[in-house]
C-alpha positions as CSV (number, residue, x, y, z in Angstrom):
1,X,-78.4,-0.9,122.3
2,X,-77.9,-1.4,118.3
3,X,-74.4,-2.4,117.0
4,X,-73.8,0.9,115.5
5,X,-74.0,2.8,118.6
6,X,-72.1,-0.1,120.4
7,X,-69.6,0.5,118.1
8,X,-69.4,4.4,118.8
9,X,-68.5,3.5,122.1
10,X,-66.3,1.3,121.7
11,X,-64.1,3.3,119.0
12,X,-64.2,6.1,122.0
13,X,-63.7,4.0,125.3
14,X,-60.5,2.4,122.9
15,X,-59.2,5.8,121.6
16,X,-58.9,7.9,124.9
17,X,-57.2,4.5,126.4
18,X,-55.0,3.7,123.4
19,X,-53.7,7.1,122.1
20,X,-53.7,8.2,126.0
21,X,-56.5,11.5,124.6
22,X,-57.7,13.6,127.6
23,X,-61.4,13.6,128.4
24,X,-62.0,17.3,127.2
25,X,-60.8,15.8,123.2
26,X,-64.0,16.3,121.0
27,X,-65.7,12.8,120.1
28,X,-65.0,13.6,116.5
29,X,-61.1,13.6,116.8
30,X,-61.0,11.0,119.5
31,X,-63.5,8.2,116.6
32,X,-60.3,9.4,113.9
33,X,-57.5,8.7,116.6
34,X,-59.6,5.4,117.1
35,X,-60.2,4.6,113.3
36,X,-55.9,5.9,112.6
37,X,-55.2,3.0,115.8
38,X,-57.0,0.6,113.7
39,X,-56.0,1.2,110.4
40,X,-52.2,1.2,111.9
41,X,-52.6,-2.6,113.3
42,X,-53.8,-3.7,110.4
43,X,-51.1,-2.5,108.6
44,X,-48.6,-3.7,111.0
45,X,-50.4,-7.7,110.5
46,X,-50.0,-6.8,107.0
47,X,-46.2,-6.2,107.6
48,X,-45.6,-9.0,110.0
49,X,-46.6,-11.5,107.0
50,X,-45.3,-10.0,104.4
51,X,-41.7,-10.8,106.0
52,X,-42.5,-13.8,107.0
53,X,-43.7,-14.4,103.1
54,X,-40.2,-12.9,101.8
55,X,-37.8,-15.4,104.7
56,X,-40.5,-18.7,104.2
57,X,-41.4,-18.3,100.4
58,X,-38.3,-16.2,98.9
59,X,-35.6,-17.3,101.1
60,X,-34.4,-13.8,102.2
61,X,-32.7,-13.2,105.4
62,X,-34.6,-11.5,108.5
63,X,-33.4,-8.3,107.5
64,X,-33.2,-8.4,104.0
65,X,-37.4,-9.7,104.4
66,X,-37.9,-6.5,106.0
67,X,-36.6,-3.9,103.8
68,X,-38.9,-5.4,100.9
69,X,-41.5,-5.1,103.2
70,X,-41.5,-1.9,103.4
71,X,-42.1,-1.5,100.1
72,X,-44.8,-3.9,99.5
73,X,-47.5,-5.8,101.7
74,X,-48.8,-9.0,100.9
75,X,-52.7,-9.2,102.2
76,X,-52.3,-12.8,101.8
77,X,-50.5,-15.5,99.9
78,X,-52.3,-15.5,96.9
79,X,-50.8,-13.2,95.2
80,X,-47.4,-13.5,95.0
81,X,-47.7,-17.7,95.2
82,X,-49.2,-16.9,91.5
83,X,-46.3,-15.2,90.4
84,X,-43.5,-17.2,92.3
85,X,-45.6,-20.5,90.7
86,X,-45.6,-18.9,87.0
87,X,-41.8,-17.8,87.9
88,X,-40.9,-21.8,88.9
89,X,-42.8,-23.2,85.6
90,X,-40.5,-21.5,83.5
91,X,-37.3,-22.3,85.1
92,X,-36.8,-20.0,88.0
93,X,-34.8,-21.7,91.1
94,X,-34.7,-20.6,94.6
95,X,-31.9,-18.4,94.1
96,X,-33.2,-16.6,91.3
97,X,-36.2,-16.1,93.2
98,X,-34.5,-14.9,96.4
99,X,-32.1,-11.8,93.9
100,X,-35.7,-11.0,92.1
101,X,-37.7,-10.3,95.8
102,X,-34.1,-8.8,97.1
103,X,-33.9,-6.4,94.5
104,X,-37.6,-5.8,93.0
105,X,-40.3,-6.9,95.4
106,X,-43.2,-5.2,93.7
107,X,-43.4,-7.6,90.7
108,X,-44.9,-10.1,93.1
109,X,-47.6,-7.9,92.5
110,X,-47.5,-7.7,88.8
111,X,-49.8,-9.8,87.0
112,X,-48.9,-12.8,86.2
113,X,-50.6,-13.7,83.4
114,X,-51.3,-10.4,81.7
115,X,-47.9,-8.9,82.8
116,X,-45.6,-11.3,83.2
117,X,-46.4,-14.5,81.0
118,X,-45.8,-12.9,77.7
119,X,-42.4,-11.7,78.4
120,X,-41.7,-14.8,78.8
121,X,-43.1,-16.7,76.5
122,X,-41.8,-13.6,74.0
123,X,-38.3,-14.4,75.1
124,X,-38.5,-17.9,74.6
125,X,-40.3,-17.2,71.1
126,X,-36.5,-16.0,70.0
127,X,-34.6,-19.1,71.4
128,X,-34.1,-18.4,75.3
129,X,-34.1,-21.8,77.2
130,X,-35.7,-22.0,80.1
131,X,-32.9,-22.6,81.8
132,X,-31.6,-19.3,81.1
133,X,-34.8,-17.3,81.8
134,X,-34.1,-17.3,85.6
135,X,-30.7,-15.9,85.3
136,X,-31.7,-13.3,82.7
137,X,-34.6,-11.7,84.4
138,X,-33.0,-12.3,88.4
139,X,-30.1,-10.2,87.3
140,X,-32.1,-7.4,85.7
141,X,-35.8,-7.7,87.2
142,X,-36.6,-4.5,85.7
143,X,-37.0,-6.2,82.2
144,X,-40.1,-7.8,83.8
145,X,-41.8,-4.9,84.4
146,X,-41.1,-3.3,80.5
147,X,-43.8,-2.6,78.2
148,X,-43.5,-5.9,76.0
149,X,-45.1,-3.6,73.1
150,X,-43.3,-0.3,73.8
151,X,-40.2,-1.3,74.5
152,X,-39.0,-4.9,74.6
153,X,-40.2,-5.9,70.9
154,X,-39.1,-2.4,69.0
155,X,-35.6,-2.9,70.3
156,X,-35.5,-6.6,69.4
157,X,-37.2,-5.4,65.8
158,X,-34.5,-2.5,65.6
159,X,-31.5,-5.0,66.1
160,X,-33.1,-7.4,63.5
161,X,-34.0,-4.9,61.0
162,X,-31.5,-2.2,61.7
163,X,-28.3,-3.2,63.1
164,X,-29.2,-6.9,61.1
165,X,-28.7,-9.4,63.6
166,X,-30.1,-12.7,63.8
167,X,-31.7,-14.3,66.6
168,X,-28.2,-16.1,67.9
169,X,-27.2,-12.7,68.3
170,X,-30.0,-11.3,69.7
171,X,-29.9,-13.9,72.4
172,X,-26.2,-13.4,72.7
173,X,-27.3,-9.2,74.0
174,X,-29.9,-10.2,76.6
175,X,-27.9,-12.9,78.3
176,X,-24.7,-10.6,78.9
177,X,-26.6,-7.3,79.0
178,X,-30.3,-7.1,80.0
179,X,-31.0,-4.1,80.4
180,X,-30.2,-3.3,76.7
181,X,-33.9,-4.3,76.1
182,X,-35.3,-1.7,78.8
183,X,-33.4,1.6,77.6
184,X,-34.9,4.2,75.5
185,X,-34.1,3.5,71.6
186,X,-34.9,6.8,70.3
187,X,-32.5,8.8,72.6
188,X,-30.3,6.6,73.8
189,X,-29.4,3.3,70.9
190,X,-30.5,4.7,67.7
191,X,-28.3,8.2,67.7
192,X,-25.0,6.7,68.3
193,X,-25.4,3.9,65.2
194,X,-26.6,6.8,63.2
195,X,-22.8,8.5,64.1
196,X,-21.2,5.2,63.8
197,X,-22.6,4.7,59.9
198,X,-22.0,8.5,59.0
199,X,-18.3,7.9,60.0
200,X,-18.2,5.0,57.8
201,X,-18.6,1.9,60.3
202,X,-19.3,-0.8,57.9
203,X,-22.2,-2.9,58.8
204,X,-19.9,-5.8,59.7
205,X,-18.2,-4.2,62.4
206,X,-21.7,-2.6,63.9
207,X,-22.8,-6.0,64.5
208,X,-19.7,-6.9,66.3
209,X,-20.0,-3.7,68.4
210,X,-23.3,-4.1,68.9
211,X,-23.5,-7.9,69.6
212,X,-20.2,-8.6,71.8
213,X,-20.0,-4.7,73.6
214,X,-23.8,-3.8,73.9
215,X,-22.8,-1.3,76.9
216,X,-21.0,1.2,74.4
217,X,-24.8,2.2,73.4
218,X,-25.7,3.0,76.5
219,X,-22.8,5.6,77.7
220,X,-24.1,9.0,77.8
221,X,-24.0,10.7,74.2
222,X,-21.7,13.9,75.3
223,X,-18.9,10.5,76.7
224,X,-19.6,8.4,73.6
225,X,-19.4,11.5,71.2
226,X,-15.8,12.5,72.9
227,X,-14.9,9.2,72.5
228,X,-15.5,8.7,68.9
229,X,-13.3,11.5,68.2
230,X,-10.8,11.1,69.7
231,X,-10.4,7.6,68.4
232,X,-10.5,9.3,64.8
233,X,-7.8,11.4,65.6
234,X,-5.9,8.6,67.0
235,X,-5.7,7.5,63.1
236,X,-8.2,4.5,63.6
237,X,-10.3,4.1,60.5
238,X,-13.9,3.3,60.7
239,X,-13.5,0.4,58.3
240,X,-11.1,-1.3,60.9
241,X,-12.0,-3.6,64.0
242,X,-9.2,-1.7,65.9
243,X,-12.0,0.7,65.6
244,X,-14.6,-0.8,67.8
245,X,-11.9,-2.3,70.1
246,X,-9.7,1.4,70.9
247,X,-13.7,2.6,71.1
248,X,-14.2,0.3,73.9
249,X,-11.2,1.3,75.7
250,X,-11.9,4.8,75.8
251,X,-15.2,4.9,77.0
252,X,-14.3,1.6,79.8
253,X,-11.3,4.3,81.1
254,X,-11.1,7.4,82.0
255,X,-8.3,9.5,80.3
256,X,-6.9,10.3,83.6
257,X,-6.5,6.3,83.9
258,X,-5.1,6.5,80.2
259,X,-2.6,9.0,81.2
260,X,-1.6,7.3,84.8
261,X,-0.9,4.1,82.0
262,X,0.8,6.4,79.5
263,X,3.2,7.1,82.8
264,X,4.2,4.3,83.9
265,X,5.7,3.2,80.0
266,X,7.7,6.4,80.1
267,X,9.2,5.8,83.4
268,X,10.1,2.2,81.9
269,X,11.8,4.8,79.1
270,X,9.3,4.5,76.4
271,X,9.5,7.9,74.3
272,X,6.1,9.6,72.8
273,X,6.9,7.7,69.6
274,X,7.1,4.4,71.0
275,X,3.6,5.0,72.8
276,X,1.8,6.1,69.5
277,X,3.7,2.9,67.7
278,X,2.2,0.6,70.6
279,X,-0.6,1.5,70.6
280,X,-1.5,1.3,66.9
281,X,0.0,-1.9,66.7
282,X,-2.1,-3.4,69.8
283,X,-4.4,-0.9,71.2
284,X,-5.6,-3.5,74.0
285,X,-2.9,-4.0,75.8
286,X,-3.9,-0.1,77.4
287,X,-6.5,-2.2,79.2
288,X,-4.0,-3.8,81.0
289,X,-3.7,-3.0,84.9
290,X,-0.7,-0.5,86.1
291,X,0.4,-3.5,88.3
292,X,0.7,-5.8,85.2
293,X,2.2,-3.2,82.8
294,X,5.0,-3.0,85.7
295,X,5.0,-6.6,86.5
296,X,5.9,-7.3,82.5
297,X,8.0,-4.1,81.9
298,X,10.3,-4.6,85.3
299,X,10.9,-8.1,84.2
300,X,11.5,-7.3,80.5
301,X,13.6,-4.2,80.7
302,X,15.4,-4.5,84.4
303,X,16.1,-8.5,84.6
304,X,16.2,-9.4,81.0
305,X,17.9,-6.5,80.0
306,X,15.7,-6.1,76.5
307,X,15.5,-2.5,75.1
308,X,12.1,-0.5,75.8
309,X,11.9,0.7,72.1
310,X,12.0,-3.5,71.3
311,X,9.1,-4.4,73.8
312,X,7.1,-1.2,72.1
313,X,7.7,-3.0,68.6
314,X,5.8,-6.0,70.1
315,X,3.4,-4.9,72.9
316,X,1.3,-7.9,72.7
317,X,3.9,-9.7,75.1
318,X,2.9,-7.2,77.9
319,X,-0.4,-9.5,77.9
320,X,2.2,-12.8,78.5
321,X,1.7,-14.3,82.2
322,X,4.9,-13.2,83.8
323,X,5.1,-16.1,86.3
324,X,3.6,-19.0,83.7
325,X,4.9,-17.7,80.1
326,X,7.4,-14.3,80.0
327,X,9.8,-15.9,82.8
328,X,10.2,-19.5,82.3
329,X,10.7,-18.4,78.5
330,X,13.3,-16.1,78.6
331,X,15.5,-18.3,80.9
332,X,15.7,-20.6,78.5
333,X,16.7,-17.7,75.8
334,X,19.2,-16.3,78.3
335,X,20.8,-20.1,78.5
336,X,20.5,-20.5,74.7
337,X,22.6,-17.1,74.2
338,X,24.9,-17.9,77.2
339,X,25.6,-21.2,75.2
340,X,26.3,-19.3,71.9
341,X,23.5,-21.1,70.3
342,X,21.6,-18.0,69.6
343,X,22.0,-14.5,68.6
344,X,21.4,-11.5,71.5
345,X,18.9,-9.5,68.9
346,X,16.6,-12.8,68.8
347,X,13.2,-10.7,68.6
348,X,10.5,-10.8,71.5
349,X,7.5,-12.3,69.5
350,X,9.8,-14.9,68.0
351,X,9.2,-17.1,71.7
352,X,6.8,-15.1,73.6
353,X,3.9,-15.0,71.1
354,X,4.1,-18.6,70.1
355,X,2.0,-21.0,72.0
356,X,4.0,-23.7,74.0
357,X,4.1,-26.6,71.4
358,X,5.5,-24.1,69.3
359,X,8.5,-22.8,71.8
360,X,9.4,-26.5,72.9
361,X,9.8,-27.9,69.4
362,X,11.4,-24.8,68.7
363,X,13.7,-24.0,71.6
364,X,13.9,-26.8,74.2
365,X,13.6,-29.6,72.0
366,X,15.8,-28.5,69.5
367,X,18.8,-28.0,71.8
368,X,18.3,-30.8,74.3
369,X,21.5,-32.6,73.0
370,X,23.4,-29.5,73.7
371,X,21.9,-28.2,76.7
372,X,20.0,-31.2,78.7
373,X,18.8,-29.4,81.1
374,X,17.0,-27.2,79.2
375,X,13.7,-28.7,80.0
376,X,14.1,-28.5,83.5
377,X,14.6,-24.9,83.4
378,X,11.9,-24.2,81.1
379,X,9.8,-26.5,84.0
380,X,11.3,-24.6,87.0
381,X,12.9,-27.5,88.6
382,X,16.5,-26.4,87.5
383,X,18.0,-22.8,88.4
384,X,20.3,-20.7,86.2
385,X,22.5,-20.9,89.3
386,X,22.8,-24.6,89.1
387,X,23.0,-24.5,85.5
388,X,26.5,-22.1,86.2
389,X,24.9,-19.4,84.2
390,X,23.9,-16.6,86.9
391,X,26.3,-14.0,85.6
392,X,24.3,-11.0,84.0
393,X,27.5,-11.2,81.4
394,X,27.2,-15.2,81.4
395,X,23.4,-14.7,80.5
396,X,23.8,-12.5,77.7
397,X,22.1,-9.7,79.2
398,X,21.6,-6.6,77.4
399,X,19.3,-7.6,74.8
400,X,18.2,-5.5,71.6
């Protein structure tokens, strides 16, 4: 009997026992059902060592090894031992190997030395160590797979030529954000700085924008757009850096955040005017959390007793560490005015803003032959109570 009809028989005797066919089943579907059985081991092998590739190669868990199977199958080793070796030679670690094959299996089936080496060797072209490559590309895999020629080098050309940044900067973009090298220029980069310079951004402050808050390019245009505006009618001038740093509050909250903000100062009795006067004096401190705004504003206003239109005069101190600067400050203050050594309207910014060397010449040192224990309440170690000063009246509460 040749091999060929062997074969035949085989491919039948196996496919009515495998797939359980009955006897009347036409030879021609039982020899697919047979060929489908064999094709479907195969691919199972192909599965089985393709996890254990991911858990013994790329250190990912059981289950982790099997989802990435699933979208990829390794024949055999050679393959992805190419690219995790070119990966290695240019600083990769096992844990920038593990978050690469976690998140995008399929470039162990890129090309290593057509696809993958001169993004690489690109990158480090501009200055990227290669101790950084691994932490770059494991956070945002999907630069790897980028055209190097359609996309990676006209957005590093367009930063250079366009937005005029130098290489420290460049580098300074694809450290903290990535996938600023993978987005479309034309629709997405390129429209907004053509907005920015009509308005008047100067080309000083597009850098800044550009270099230290890369994600404002890549809002969506209608968001961006809205944003811009309203920052102009806010009264921010394109010339100023408040400009690029209100613009980077609007578009990181929503204004139904905003507003929730905006609430809580008006509960703390903050009129409309003292909002506007805030927050073109320091527009930042809006990015502040609702549980810090009340943390500052309950101790300011309820326990120190200072006026809400004062704080809004200086709304940097809303910024102050209650438990580390704002409150060991101001009891010294309340002892100093208890004492009659200083006046109740003693301004905010005088002692908050000031860094400590500053406030202990200033106001501890100063007075330490009047008031001894000055330093110990300024430390903690000493309470108004055992100074005899817990009176609200005795404190000189009340403060303008």
């Amino acid at each position: 009997m040749s091999c060929r009809r062997r074969l035949s028989l085989v491919l039948l005797t196996n496919g009515r026992a495998l797939c359980n066919l009955p006897n009347s089943l036409p030879v021609s579907q039982i020899t697919f059902f047979a060929k489908f059985f064999s094709w479907k081991t195969l691919t199972t092998d192909a599965q089985s060592f393709t996890v254990s590739y991911f858990i013994s190669s790329c250190g990912l868990s059981p289950g982790t090894a099997l989802n990435a199977s699933r979208k990829v199958k390794f024949r055999s080793a050679e393959q992805p031992d190419s690219v995790l070796t070119l990966l290695r030679n240019h600083g990769f670690i096992d844990s920038h190997i593990c978050k690469l094959s976690k998140s995008r299996p399929d470039l162990l089936l890129a090309d290593p030395k057509n696809t993958l080496l001169p993004k690489l060797e690109f990158f480090q072209s501009i200055g990227i160590q290669t101790a950084d490559l691994g932490n770059i590309f494991s956070s945002y895999p999907t630069l790897l797979k980028s055209s190097l020629k359609n996309q990676i080098i006209p957005v590093y050309n367009y930063l250079k030529s366009v937005i005029f940044l130098d290489d420290k900067q460049v580098r300074q973009i694809l450290k903290a954000m990535p996938r600023f090298f993978s987005v479309n220029l034309g629709n997405k980069i390129a429209p907004k700085v053509s907005a920015l310079r009509e308005l008047g951004v100067p080309a000083s402050k597009m850098s800044m924008l550009v270099t230290y808050h890369p994600g404002l390019l890549l809002q969506s245009c209608k968001k961006f757009d809205e944003a811009v505006m309203d920052v102009v009618e806010m009264g921010f001038h394109p010339t100023e850096t408040k400009f690029v740093l209100v613009l980077k509050m609007m578009l990181g909250f929503s204004k139904s955040t905003l507003e929730r903000k905006r609430e809580v100062f008006r509960k703390y009795g903050w009129s409309e005017n003292d909002l506007r006067e805030a927050f073109r004096k320091e527009p930042v401190f809006m990015g502040l959390s609702e549980e810090k705004i009340m943390s500052s504003m309950d101790f300011l206003v309820n326990e120190m007793g200072w006026k809400p239109a004062a704080i809004a005069k200086v709304p940097r101190v809303l910024s102050c560490s209650v438990k580390t600067r704002t409150i060991p400050r101001c009891l010294v203050i309340k002892v100093l005015i208890s004492k009659g050594l200083m006046k109740k309207d003693v301004s905010l910014a005088t002692f908050l803003i000031r860094d400590d060397k500053y406030f202990l010449d200033k106001f501890v040192t100063k007075y330490e032959e009047d008031v001894p224990e000055l330093l110990d309440v300024f430390s903690g170690k000493m309470s108004l109570a055992e100074l005899g000063c817990e009176s609200e009246e005795k404190c000189g509460r009340k403060l303008s």
